[in-house]
MOPAC internal coordinates of N, CA, C and O (Angstrom, degrees):
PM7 1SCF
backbone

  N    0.0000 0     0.00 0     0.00 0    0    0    0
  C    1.4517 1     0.00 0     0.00 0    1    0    0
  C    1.5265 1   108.84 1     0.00 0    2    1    0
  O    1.2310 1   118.95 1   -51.39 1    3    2    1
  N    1.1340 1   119.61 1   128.61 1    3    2    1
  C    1.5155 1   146.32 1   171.84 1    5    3    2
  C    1.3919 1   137.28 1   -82.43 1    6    5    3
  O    1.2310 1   109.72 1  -103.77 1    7    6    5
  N    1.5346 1   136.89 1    76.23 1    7    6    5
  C    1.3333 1   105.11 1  -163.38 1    9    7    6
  C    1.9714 1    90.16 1  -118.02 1   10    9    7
  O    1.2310 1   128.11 1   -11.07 1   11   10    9
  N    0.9411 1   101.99 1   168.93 1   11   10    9
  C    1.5783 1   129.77 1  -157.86 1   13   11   10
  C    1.3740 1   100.16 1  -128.55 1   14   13   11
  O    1.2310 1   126.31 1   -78.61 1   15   14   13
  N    1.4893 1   105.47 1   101.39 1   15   14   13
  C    1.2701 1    94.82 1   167.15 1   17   15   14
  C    1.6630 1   113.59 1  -128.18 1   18   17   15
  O    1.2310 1   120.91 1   -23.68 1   19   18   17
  N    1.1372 1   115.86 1   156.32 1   19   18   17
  C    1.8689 1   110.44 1  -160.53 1   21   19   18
  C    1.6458 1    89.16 1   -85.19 1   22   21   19
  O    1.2310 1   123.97 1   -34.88 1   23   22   21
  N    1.7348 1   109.99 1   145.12 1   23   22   21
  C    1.4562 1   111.71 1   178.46 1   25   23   22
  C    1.5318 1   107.95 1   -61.83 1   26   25   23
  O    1.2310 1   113.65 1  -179.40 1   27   26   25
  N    0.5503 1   129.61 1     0.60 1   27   26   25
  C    2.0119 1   132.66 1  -167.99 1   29   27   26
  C    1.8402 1    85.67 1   -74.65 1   30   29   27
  O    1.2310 1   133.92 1   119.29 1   31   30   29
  N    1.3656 1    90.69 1   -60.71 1   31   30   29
  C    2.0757 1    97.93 1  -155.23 1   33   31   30
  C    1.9496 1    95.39 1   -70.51 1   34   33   31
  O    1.2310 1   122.67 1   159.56 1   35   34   33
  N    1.0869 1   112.50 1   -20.44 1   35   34   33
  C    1.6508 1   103.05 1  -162.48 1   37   35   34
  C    2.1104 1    91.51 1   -88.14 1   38   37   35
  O    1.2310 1   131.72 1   152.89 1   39   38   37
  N    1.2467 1    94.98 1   -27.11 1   39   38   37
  C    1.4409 1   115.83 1   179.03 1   41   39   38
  C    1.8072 1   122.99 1   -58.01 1   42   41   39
  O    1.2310 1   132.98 1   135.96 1   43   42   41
  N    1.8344 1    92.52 1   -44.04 1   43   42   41
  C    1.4297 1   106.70 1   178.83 1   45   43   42
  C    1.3609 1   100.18 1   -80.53 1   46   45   43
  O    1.2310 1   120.57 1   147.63 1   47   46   45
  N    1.5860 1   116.52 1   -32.37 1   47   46   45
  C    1.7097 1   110.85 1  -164.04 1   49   47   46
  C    1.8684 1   107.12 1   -62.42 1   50   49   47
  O    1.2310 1   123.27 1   138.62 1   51   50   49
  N    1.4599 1   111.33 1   -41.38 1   51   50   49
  C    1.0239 1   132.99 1  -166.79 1   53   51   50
  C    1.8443 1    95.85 1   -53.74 1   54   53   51
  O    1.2310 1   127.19 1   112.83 1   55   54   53
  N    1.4368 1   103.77 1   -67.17 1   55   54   53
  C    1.4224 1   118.94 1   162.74 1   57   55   54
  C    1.3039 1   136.74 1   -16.03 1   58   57   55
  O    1.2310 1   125.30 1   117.14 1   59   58   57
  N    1.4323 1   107.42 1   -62.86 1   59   58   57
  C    1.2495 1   150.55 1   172.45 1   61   59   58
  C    1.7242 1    95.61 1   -47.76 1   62   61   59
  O    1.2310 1   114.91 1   108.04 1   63   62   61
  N    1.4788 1   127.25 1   -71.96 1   63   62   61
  C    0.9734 1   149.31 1  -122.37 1   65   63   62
  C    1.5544 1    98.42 1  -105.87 1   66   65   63
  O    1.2310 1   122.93 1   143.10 1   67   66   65
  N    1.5830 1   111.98 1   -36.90 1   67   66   65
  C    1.4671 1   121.16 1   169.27 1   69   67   66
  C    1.8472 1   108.01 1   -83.88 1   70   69   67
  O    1.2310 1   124.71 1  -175.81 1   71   70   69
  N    1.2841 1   108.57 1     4.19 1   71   70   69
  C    1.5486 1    80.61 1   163.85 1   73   71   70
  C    1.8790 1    97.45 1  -134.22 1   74   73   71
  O    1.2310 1   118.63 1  -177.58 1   75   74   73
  N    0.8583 1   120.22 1     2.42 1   75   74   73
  C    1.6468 1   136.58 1   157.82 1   77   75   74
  C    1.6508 1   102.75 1   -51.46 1   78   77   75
  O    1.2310 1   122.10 1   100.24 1   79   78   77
  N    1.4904 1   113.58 1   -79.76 1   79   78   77
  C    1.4842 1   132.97 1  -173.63 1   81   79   78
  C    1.7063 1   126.43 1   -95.61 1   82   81   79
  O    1.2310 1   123.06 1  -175.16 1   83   82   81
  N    1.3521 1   111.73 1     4.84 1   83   82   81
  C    1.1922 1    91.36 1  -159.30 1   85   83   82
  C    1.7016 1    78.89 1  -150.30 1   86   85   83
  O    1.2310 1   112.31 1  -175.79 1   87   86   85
  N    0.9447 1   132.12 1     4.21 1   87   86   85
  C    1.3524 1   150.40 1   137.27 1   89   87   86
  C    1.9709 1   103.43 1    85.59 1   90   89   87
  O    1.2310 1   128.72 1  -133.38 1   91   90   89
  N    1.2692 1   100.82 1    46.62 1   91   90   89
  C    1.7951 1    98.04 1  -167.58 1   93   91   90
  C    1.1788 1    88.11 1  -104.75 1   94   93   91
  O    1.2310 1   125.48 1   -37.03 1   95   94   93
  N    1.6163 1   107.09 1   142.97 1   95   94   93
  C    1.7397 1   132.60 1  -147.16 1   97   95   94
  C    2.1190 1    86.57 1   -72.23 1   98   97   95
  O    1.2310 1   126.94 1   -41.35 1   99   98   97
  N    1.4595 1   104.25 1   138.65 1   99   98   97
  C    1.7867 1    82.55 1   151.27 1  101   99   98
  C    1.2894 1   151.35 1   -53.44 1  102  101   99
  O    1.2310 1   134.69 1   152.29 1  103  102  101
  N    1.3657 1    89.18 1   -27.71 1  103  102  101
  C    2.1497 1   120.25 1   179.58 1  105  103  102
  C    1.6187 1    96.31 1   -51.23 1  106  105  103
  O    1.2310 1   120.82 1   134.73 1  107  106  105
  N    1.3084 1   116.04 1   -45.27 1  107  106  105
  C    1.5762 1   128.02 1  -164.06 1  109  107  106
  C    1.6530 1   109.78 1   -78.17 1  110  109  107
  O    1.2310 1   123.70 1   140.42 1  111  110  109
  N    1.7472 1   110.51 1   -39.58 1  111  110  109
  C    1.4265 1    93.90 1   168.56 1  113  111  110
  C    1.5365 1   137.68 1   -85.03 1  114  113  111
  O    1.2310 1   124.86 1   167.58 1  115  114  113
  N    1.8167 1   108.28 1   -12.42 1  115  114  113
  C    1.4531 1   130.57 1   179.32 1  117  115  114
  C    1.6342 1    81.69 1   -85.33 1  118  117  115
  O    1.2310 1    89.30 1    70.60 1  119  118  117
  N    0.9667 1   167.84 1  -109.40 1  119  118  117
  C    1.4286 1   146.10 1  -167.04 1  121  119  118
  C    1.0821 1   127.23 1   -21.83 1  122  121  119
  O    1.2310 1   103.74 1   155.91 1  123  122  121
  N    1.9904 1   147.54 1   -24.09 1  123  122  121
  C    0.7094 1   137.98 1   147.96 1  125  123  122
  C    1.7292 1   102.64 1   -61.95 1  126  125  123
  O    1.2310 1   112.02 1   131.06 1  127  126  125
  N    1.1735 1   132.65 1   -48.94 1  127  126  125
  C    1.2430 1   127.37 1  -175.35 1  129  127  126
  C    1.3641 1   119.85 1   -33.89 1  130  129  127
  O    1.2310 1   126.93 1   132.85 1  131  130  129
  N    1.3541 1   104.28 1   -47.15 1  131  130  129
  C    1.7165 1   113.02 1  -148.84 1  133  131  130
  C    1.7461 1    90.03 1   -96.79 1  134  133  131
  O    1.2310 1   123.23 1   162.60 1  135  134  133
  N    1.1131 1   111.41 1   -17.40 1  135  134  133
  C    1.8856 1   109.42 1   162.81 1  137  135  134
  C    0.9135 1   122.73 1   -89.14 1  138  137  135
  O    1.2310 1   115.49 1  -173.63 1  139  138  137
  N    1.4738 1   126.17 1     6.37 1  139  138  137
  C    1.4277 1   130.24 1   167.43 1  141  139  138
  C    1.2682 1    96.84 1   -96.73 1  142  141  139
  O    1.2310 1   116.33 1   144.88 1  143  142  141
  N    1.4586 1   124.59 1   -35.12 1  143  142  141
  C    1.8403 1   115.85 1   174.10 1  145  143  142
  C    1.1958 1   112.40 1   -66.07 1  146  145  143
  O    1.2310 1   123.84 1   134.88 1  147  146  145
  N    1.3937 1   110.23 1   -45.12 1  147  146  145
  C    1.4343 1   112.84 1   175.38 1  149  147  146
  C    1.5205 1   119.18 1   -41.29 1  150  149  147
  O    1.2310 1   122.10 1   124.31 1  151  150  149
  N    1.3567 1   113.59 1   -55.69 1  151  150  149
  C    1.6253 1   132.84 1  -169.80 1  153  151  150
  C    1.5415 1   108.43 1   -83.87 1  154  153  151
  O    1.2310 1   123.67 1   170.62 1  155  154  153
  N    0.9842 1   110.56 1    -9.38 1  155  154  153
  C    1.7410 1   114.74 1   153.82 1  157  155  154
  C    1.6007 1   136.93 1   -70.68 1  158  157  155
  O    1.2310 1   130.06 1   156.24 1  159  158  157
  N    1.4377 1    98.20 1   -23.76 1  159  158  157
  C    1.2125 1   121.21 1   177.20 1  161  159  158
  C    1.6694 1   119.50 1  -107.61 1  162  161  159
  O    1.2310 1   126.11 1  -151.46 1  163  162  161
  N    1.5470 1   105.85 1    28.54 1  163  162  161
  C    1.6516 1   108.94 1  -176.96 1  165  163  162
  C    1.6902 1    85.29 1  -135.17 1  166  165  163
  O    1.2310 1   126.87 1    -4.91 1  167  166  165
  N    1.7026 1   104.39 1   175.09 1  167  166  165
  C    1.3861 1   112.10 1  -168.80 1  169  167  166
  C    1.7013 1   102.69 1   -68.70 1  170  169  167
  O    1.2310 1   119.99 1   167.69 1  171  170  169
  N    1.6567 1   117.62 1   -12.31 1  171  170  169
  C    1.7519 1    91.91 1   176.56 1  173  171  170
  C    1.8399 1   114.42 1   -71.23 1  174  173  171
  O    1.2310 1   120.83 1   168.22 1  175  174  173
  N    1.3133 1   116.01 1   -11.78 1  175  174  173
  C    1.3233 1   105.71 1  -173.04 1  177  175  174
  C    1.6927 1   112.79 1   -43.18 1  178  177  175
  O    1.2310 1   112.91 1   134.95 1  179  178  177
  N    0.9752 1   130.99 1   -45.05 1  179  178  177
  C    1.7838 1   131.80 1  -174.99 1  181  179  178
  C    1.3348 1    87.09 1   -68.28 1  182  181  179
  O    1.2310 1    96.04 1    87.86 1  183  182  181
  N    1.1178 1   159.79 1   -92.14 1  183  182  181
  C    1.3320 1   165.47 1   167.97 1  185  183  182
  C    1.1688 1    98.28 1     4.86 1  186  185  183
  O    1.2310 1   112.56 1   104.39 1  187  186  185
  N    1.2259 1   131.66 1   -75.61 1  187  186  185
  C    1.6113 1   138.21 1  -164.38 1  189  187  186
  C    1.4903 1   101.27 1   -74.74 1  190  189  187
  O    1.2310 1   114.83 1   151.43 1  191  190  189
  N    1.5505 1   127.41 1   -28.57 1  191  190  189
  C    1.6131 1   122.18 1   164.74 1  193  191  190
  C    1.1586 1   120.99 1   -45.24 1  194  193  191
  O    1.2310 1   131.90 1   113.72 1  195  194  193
  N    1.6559 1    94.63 1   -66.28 1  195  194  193
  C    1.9218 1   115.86 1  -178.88 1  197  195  194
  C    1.5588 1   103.52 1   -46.82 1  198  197  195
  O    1.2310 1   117.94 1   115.19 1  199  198  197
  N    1.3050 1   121.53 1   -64.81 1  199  198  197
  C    1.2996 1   119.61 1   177.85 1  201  199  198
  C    1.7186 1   128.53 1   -46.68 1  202  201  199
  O    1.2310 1   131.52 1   160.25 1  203  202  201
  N    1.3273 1    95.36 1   -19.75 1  203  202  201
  C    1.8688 1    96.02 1  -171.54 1  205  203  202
  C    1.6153 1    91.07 1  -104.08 1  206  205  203
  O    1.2310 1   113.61 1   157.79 1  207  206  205
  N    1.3155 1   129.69 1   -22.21 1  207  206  205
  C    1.0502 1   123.29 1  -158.60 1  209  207  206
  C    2.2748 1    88.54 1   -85.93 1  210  209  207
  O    1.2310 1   133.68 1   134.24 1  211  210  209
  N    1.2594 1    91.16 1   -45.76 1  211  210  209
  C    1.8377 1    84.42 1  -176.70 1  213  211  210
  C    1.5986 1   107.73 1   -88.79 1  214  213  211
  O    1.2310 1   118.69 1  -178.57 1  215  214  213
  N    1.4522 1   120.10 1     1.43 1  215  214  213
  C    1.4805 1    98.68 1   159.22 1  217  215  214
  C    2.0731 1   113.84 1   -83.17 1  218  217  215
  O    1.2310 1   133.57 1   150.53 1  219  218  217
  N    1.2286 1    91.37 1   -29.47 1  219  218  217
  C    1.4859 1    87.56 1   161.25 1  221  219  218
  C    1.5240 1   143.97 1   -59.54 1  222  221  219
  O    1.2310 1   130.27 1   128.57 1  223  222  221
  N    1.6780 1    97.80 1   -51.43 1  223  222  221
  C    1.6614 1   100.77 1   153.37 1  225  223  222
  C    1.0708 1   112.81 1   -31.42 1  226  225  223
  O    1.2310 1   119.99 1   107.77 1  227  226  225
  N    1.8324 1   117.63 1   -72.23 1  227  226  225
  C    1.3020 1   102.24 1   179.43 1  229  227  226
  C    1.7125 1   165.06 1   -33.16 1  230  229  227
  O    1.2310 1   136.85 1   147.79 1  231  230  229
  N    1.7851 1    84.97 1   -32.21 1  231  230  229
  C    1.3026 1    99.78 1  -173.98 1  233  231  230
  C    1.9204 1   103.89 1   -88.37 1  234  233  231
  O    1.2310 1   131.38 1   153.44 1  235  234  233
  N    1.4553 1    95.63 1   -26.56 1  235  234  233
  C    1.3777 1   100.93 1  -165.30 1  237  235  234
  C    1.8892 1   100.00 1   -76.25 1  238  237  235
  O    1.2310 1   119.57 1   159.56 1  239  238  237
  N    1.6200 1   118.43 1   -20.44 1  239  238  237
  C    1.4823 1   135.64 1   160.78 1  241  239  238
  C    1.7539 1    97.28 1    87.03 1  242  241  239
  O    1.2310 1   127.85 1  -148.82 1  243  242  241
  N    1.7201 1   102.48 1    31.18 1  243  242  241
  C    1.7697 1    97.51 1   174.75 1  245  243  242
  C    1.9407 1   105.11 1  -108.22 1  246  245  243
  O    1.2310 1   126.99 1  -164.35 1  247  246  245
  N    1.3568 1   104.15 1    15.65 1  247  246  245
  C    1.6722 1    91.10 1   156.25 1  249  247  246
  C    1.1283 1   123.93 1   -90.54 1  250  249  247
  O    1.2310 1   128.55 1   -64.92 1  251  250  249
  N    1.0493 1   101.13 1   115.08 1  251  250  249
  C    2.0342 1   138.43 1   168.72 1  253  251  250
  C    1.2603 1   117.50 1   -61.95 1  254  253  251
  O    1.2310 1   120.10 1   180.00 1  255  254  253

């Protein structure tokens, strides 16, 4: 069985879950947010692609 879930929702759960249990302010994760938009829009974005795209291969164990 297969389920598909888009990184956004596994992203918010994570989110969700670090300021639920582990008590980190919201102010702190909508600021990490808006620096990940930020840092998307400078020359590391391909850098930070390549990297998320082959730490995933990895985990998923389809690099060839």
């Amino acid at each position: 069985m297969n389920l598909d879930l888009p990184l956004v929702v596994v992203l918010g759960l994570i989110a969700w879950a670090a300021v639920k249990f582990l008590g980190v302010r919201l102010w702190i994760v909508v600021v990490i947010t808006l620096f990940g938009f930020y840092l998307a829009d400078t020359f590391m974005a391909p850098a930070i692609d390549h990297g998320t795209r082959n730490g995933v291969e990895v985990v998923n164990g389809t690099n060839d």
